[in-house]
DOMI-131659 format. One record per residue (C-alpha): residue number from 1; residue in one letter; chain; x, y, z. Coordinates in steps of 0.05 Angstrom, whole numbers, plus 5000, padded with zeros to 4 digits. Example, Ala and Ser with C-alpha at 12.3 -4.5 7.8 and 13.67 -1.06 7.14 Angstrom:
BEGIN
<pt><k>1</k><r>A</r><c>A</c><X>5246</X><Y>4910</Y><Z>5156</Z></pt>
<pt><k>2</k><r>S</r><c>A</c><X>5273</X><Y>4979</Y><Z>5143</Z></pt>
***
This chain:
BEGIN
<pt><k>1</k><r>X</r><c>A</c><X>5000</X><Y>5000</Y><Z>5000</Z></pt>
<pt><k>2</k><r>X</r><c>A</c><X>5032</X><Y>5072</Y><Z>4978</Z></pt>
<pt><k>3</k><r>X</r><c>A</c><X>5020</X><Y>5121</Y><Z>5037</Z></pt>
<pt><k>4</k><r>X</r><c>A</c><X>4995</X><Y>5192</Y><Z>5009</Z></pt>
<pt><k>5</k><r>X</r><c>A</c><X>5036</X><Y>5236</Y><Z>5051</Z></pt>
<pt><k>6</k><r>X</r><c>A</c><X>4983</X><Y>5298</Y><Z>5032</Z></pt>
<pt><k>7</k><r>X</r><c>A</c><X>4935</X><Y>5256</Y><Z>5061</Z></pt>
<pt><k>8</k><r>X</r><c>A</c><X>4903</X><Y>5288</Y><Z>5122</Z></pt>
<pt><k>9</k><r>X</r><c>A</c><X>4870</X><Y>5229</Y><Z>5154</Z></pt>
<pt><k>10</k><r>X</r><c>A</c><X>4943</X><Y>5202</Y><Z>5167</Z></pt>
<pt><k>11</k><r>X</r><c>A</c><X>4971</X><Y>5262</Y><Z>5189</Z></pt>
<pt><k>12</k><r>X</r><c>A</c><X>5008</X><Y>5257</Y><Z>5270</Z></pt>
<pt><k>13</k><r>X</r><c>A</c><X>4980</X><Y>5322</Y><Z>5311</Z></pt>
<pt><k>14</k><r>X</r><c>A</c><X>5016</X><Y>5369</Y><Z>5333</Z></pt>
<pt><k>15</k><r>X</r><c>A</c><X>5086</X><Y>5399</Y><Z>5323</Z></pt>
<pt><k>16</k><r>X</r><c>A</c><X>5130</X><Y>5355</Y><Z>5303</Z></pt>
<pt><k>17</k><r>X</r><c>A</c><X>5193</X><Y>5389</Y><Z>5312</Z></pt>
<pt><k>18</k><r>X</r><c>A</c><X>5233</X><Y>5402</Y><Z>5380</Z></pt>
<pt><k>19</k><r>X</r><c>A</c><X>5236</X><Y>5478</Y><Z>5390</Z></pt>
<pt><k>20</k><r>X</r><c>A</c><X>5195</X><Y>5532</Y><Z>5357</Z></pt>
<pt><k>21</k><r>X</r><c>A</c><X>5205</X><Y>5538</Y><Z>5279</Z></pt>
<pt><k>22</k><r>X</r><c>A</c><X>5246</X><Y>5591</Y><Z>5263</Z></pt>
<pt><k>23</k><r>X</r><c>A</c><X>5306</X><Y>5563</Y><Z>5308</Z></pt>
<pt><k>24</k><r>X</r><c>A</c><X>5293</X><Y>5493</Y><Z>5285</Z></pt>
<pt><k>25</k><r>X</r><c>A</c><X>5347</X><Y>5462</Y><Z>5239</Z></pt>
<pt><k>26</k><r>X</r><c>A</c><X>5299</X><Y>5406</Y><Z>5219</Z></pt>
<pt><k>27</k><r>X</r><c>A</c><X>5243</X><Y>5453</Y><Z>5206</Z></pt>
<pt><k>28</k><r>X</r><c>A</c><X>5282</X><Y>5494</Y><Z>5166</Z></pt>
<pt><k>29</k><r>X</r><c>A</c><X>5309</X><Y>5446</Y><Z>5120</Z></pt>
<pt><k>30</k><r>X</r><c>A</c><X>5239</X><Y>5415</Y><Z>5112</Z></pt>
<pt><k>31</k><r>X</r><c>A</c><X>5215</X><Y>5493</Y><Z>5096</Z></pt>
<pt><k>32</k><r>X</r><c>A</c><X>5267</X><Y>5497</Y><Z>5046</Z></pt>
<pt><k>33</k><r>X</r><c>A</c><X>5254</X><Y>5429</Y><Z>5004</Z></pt>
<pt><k>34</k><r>X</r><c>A</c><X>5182</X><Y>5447</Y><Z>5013</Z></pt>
<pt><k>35</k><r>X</r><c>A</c><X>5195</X><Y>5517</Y><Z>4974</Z></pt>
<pt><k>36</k><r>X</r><c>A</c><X>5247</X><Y>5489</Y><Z>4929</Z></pt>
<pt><k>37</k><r>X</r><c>A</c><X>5197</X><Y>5434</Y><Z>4907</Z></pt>
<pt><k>38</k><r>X</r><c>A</c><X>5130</X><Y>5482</Y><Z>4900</Z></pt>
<pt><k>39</k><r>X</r><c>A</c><X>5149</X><Y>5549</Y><Z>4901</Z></pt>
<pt><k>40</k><r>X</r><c>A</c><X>5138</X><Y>5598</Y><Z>4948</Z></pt>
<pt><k>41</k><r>X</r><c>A</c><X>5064</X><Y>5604</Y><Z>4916</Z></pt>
<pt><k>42</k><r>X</r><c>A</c><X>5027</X><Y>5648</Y><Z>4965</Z></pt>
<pt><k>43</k><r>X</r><c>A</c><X>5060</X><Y>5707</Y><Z>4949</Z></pt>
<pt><k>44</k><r>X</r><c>A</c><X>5015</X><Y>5753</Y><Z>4895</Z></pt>
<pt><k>45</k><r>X</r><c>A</c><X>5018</X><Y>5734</Y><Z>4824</Z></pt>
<pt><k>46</k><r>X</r><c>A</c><X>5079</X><Y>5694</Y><Z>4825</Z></pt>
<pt><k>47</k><r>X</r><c>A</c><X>5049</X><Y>5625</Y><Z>4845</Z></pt>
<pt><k>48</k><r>X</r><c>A</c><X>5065</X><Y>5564</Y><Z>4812</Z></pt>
<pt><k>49</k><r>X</r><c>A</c><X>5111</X><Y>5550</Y><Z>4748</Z></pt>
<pt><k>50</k><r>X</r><c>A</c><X>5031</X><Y>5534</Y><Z>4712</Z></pt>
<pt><k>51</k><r>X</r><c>A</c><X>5004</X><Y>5597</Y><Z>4742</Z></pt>
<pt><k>52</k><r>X</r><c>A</c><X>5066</X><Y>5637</Y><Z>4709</Z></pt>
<pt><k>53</k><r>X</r><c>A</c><X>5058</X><Y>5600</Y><Z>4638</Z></pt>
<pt><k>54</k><r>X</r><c>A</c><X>4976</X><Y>5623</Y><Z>4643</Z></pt>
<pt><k>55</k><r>X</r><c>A</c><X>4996</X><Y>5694</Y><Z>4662</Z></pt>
<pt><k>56</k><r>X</r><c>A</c><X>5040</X><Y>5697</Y><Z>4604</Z></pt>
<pt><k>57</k><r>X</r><c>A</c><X>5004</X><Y>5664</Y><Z>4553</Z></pt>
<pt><k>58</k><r>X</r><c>A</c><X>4943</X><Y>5712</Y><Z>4583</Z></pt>
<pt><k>59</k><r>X</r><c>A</c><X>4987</X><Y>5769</Y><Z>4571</Z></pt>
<pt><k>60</k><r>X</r><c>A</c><X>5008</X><Y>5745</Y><Z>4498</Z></pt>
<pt><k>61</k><r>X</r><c>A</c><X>4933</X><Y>5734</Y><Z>4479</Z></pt>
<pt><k>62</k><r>X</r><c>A</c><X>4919</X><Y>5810</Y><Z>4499</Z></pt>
<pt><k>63</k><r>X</r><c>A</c><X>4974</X><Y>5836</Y><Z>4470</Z></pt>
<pt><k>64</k><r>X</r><c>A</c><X>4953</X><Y>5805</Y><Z>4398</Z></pt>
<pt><k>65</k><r>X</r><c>A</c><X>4884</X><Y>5825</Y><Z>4411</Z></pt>
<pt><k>66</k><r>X</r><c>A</c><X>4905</X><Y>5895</Y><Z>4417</Z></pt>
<pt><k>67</k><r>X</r><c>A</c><X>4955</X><Y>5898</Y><Z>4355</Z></pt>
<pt><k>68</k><r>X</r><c>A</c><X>4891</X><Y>5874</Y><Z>4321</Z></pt>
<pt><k>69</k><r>X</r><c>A</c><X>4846</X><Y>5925</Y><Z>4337</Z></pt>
<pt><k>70</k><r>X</r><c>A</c><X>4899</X><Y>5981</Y><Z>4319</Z></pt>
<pt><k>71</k><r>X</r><c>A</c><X>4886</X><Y>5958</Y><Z>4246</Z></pt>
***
């Protein structure tokens, strides 16, 4: 059986992790493979590598939309 590690019915409670998260080497390292691996998508408009490619390809599609209309 493959365990789902996103899966929330499996999940231990509580803090896993000795001390409190910013001084925690573990937690830190964890942090960083987390960001590394996903991005650090809850900042505004940056998102994920697919969120980018639609904002571009968006910004494309207006941009030819526009030159069109000029004409």
């Amino acid at each position: 059986m493959v365990i789902n590690k996103s899966d929330w019915k499996r999940c231990r409670r509580g803090w896993r992790y000795k001390e409190d998260a910013p001084e925690d080497p573990r937690w830190l390292k964890d942090r960083d493979t987390l960001f590394k691996e996903n991005g650090n998508g809850w900042w505004a408009l940056k998102g994920t590598p697919q969120y980018a490619e639609y904002l571009k390809k968006t910004k494309d599609r207006l941009n030819e939309n526009r030159k069109l209309n000029k004409k």
